[in-house]
C-alpha positions, -999 to 999 in steps of 0.1 A, spaced: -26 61 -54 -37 33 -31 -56 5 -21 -92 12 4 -110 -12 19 -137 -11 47 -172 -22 65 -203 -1 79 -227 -20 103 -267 -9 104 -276 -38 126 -262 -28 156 -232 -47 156 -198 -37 154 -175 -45 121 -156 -77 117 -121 -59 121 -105 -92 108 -125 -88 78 -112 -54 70 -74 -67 76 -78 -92 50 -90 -67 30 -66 -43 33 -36 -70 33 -51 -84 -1 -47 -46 -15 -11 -49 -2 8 -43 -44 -18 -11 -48 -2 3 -18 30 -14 -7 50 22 13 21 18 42 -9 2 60 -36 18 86 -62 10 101 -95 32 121 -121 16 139 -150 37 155 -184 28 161 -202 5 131 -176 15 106 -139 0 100 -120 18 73 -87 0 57 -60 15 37 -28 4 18 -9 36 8 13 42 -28 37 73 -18 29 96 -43 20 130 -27 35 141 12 61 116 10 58 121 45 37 102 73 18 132 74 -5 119 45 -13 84 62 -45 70 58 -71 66 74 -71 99 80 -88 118 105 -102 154 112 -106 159 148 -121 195 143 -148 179 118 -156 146 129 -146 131 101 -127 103 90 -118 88 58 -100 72 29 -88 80 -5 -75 65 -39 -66 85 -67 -51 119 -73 -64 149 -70 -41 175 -94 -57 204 -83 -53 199 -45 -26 227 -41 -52 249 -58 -80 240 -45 -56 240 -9 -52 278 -9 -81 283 -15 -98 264 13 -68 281 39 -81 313 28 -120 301 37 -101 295 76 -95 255 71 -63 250 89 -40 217 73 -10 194 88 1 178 62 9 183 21 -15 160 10 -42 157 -15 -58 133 13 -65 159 35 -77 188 9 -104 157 0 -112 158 35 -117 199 41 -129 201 9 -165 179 24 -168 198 52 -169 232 33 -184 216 1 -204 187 12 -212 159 -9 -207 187 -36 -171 188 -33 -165 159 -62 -173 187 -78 -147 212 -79 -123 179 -80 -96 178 -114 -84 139 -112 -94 103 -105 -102 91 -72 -127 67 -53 -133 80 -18 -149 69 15 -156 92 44 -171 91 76 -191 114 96 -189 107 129 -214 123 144 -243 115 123 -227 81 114 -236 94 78 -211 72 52 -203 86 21 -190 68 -10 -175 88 -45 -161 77 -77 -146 100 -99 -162 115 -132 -149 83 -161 -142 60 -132 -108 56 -135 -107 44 -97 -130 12 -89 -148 9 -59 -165 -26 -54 -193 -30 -29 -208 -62 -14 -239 -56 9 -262 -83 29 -287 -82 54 -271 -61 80 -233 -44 64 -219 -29 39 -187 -38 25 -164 -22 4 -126 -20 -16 -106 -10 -45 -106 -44 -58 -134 -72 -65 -107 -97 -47 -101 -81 -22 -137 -82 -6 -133 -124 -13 -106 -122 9 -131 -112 34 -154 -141 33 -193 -141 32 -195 -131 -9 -220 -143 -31 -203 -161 -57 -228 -178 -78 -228 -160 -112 -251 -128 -122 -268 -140 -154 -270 -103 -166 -236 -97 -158 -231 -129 -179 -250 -122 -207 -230 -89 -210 -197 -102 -212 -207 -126 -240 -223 -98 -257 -198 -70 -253 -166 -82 -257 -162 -96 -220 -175 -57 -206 -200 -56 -178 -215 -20 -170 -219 -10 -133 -233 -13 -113 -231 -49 -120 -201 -77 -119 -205 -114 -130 -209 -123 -92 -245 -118 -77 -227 -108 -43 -207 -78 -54 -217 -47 -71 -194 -18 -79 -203 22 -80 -209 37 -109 -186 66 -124 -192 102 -117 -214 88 -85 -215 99 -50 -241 76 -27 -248 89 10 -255 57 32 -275 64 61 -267 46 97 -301 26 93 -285 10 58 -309 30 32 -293 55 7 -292 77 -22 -274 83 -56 -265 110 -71 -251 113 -100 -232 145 -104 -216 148 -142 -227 138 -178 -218 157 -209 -245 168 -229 -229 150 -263 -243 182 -284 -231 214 -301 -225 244 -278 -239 279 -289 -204 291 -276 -185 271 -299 -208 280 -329 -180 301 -345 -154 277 -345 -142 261 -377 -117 230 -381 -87 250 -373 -98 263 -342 -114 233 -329 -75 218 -337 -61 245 -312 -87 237 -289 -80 202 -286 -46 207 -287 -44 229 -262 -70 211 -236 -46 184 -236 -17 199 -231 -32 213 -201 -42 180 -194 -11 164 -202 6 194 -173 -21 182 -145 -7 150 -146 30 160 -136 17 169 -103 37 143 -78 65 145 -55 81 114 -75 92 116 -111 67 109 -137 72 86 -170 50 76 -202 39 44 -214 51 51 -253 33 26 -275 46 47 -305 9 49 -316 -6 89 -316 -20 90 -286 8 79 -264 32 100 -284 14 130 -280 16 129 -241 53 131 -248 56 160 -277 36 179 -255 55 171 -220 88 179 -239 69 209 -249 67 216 -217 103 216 -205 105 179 -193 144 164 -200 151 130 -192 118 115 -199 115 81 -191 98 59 -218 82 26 -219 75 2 -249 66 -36 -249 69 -63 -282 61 -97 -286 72 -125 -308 61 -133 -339 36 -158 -347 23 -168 -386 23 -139 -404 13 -113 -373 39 -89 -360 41 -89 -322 57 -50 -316 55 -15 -331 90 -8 -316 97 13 -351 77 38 -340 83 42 -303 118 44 -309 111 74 -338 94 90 -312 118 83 -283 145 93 -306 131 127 -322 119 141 -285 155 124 -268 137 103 -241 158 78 -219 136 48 -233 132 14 -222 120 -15 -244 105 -51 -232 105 -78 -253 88 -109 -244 91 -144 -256 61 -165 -269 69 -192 -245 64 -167 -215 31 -156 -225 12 -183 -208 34 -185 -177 24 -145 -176 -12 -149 -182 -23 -164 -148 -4 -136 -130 -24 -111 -147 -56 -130 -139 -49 -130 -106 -46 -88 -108 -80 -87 -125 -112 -77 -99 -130 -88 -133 -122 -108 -165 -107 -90 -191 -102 -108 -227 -85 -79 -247 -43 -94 -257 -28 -64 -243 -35 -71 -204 -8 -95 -204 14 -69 -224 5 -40 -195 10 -66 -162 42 -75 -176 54 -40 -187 39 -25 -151 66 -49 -131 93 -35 -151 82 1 -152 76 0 -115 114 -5 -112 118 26 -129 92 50 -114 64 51 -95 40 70 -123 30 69 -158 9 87 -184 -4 65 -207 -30 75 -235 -62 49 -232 -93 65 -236 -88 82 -267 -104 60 -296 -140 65 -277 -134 98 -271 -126 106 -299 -141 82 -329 -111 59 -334 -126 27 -337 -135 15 -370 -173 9 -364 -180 48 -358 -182 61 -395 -210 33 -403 -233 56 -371 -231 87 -392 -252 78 -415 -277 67 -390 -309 88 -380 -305 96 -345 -338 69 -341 -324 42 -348 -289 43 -331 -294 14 -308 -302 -13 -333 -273 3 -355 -251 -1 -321 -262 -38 -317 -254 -46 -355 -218 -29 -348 -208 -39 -312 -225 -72 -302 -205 -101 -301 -233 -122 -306 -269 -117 -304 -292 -133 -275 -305 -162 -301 -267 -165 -305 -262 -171 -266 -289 -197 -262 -262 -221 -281 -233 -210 -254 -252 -209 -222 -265 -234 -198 -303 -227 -197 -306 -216 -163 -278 -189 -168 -294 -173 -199 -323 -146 -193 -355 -147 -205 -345 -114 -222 -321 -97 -246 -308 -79 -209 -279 -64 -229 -300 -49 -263 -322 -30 -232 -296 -16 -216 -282 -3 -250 -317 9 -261 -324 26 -229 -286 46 -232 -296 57 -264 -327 66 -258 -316 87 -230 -320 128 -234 -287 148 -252 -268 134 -277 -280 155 -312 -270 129 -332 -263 86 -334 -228 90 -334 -227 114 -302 -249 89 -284 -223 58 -295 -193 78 -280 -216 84 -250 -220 50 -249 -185 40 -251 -171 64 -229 -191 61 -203 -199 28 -201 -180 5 -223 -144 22 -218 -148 26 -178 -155 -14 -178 -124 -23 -204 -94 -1 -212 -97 15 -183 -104 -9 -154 -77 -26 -174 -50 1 -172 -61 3 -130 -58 -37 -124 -24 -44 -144 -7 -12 -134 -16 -12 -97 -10 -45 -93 27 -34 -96 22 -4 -71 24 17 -104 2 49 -109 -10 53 -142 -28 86 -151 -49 89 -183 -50 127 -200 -70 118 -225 -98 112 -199 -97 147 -183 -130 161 -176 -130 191 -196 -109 173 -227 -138 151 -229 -164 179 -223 -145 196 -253 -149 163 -271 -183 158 -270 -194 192 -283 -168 191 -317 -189 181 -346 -187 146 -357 -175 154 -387 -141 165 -372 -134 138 -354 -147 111 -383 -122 130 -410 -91 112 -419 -102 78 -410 -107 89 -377 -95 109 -347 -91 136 -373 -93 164 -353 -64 147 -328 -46 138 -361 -42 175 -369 -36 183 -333 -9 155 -337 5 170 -369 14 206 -349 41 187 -327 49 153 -341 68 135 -373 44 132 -398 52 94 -399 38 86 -363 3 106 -376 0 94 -407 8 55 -397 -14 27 -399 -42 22 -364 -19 -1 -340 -23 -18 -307 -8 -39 -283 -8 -73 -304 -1 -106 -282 -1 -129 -310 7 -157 -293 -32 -155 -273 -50 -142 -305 -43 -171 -323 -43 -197 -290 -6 -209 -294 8 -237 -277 12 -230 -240 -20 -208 -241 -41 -236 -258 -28 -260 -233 -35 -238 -204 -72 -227 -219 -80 -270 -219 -68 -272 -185 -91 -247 -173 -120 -260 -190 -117 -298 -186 -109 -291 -150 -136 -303 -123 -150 -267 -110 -155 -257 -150 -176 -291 -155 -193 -290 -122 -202 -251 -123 -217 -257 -162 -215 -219 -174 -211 -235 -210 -231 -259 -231 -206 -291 -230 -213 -290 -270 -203 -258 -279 -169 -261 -260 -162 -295 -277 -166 -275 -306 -145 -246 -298 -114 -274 -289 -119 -290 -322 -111 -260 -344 -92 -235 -316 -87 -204 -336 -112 -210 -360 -145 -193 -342 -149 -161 -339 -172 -135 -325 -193 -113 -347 -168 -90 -338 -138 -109 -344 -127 -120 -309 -113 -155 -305 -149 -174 -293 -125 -197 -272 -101 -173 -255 -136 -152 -244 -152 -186 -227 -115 -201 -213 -111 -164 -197 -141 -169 -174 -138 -203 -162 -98 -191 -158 -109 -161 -139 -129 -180 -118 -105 -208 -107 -78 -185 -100 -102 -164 -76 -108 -196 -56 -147 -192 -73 -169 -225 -69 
């Protein structure tokens, strides 16, 4: 895991090497064991290195392969590089170090662009052909790794982090009103290949781009589960379909152990989290470490689930570590974890997962953690309303579900000259559903959700907070063929038992009844939900402050009426209207935006 950064020239200039050092020293907490730098020609390539694989200096980056020209740099993991290793060594590729790095690299020269391909992990790649001066630019499948991009007249620039290509200079800042309308509409999301500044786009999941020396270039996108039944599976009834699952994510769950550093579990005591430990004890692990995070109290709304991770840590005899954090440190937290986002991210728990990163990372150096699986499969409480729904009309059933507001809505928040002449967000949902697969409206929500909506909010979230410690946190439930095997079982199965039903029975083959059977929990932050104190004073200092009143994102009207009744507006969705607002202009300040 690590932190890439870099610049390609196609006007015949070389890169700004200072540029690329910025970079790279503003990805310093993704990769604090080690920094490089390579330089030929009209590219620059940066690189901030997280020991996780070839402990070794052998695995450095940049890396270089004299015998194929190439250079490059990598983020992520590939788990099946020792695999995938042989078998290249028996093809006559020749390797000096252990690393995953260099199997990434000798896996493009025999593969091609089409080695993402034959790729098991997460990763966000860059390499260089030096000959041909070709560039080429990957993201893996669910885009677990980011890769932000900011392009002008004559270069290309790009990192693991929306900050980090700030810290270069020369960004366009003002604000994208697309990107803009999507974050009011979806629950502060904003779907790639857009971000809310104009100047910095970011590649899409499952993606590879070739950039040609002259500065054109060409997508391709190389995965996309069909989201219908398979005539292979047509036999199957509930019970196998339970075995299945269950076994695709213990195989899952066993990719993920693959490090030369020990490997721990962020236990939230909620299913999915505590499946990723009944099946790693499953699989001979002793000494598990554990990780659980509470918060106080406030009104009437608990602030930790600790009863059930400690069930769980207790019944599979993990060495478990608990973090309990005090109301008043919420808001002293809150502007640290800002600072870690590349985007602005309004869900509670990314204060709950930057504070329990810095103490995990004390601990380890890896974590399993078990986001992903409410879209993958039909957890959320708006899914069993799509059943119902002819496949025809599963965008405007979407929009009633998910929107946060409707455009009208927005013409009451926004400035005029930041809101679009168009409902931009109820297009791009109509167009996704509209889109070829998916047999029925539900399979084209979870399409939706997990390949748009999750990659731009649990899971950039998970990246930012968990990085930002130096801390590598790898997602099971968003392995490729888990989700390919989710998207072909019947609706039905995963809509039984109030949902997730066919991970509940999964759930039921290897842990206490109590943990399945429990009531849906998250990672509540009570103390933002319902805009205590210090969080109310810090959400009035951002938006009385000079830049907010001077940049007018909001109508001055609407935010006097927010202040007057703080936890009394929500979204159609039942977000705090204030905390959603506040976010942005605090995201902004603390990024130095004007």
């Amino acid at each position: 895991m690590c932190g890439i950064s870099g610049e390609l020239r196609f006007d015949g200039g070389r890169p700004d090497i200072a540029a690329v050092e910025r970079m790279t020293d503003r990805l310093a907490p993704r990769g604090p064991d080690g920094r490089g730098l390579w330089a030929q020609g009209p590219v620059a390539l940066g690189h901030r290195r997280l020991k996780i694989i070839d402990l070794s200096d052998s695995g450095a980056q940049p890396m270089t392969d004299p015998r194929g020209r190439i250079a490059g740099v990598f983020n992520g993991c590939v788990y099946n590089y020792r695999e995938l290793r042989d078998e290249l060594h028996a093809l006559g590729h020749r390797f000096f170090s252990e690393s995953d790095t260099e199997v990434v690299l000798k896996a493009y020269q025999q593969w091609g662009t089409a080695c993402v391909e034959h790729f098991y992990g997460m990763f966000a790649f860059v390499i260089v052909e030096q000959d041909t001066g070709r560039v080429v630019l990957a993201r893996d499948r669910l885009g677990i790794k980011p890769l932000y991009l900011s392009r002008t007249a004559g270069r290309l620039r790009f990192a693991s982090s929306l900050p980090a290509l700030l810290a270069a200079g020369g960004v366009d800042t003002s604000l994208d009103p697309v990107a803009l309308h999507q974050y009011l509409s979806w629950h502060a999301t904003v779907a790639a290949p857009h971000t809310l500044l104009n100047g910095v786009r970011k590649l899409p999941p499952a993606t590879v781009r070739v950039v040609e020396p002259d500065g054109s270039h060409h997508d391709h996108r190389y995965w996309q589960p069909a989201y219908t039944r398979r005539p292979q599976d047509a036999g199957l009834d509930a019970d196998d379909w339970t075995d299945a699952v269950l076994d695709a994510l213990r195989t899952a769950v066993r990719r993920r152990m693959v490090a030369d550093v020990p490997v721990g579990v962020l236990l939230s005591g909620g299913l999915d989290s505590s499946l990723i430990v009944a099946l790693l004890a499953d699989e001979g692990q002793h000494d598990l470490a554990t990780f659980s995070v509470g918060f106080e109290s406030e009104g009437d709304e608990e602030g930790d689930e600790f009863a059930y991770s400690d069930l769980v840590a207790r019944h599979f005899d993990t060495r478990h570590h608990q973090l309990m954090v005090p109301s008043d440190r919420v808001a002293g937290a809150l502007d640290g974890a800002v600072l870690a986002m590349s985007e602005p991210m309004m869900s509670h728990d990314v204060v709950a997962f930057h504070l329990l990163s810095e103490q995990v990372s004390k601990e380890v150096k890896v974590v399993q953690s078990g986001q992903g699986a409410d879209e993958v499969f039909a957890g959320y409480h708006w899914y069993p309303a799509m059943a119902g729904v002819p496949r025809r009309r599963a965008a405007e059933a979407y929009i009633d579900a998910y929107f946060d507001r409707s455009h009208a809505d927005l013409a009451r928040v926004l400035h005029p000259d930041l809101l679009p002449d168009r409902d931009a967000s109820a297009e791009f949902v109509r167009a996704h559903m509209a889109a070829d697969g998916a047999e029925t409206a539900l399979d084209a929500d979870l399409r939706l959700d997990t390949h748009v909506m999750m990659v731009d909010d649990p899971v950039k979230r998970v990246d930012n907070m968990t990085m930002d410690w130096g801390l590598e946190a790898r997602v099971p439930f968003l392995d490729h063929e888990l989700v390919e095997l989710a998207a072909a079982c019947p609706p039905e199965l995963k809509l039984a038992d109030g949902g997730k039903g066919v991970l509940k029975a999964a759930g039921r083959k290897v842990l206490p009844r109590r943990v399945v059977d429990r009531p849906k929990g998250y990672f509540p932050v009570p103390a933002i939900k319902h805009m205590a104190g210090p969080v109310l004073q810090r959400v009035r200092e951002a938006l009385d402050a000079p830049e907010a009143r001077a940049r007018g994102v909001f109508r001055e009207e609407y935010v006097t009426e927010l202040l007057t009744a703080p936890d009394a507006h929500r979204t159609r969705r039942g977000a705090n209207a204030l905390w959603q607002i506040a976010l942005l202009e605090i995201w902004l300040q603390t990024h130095g935006i004007r």
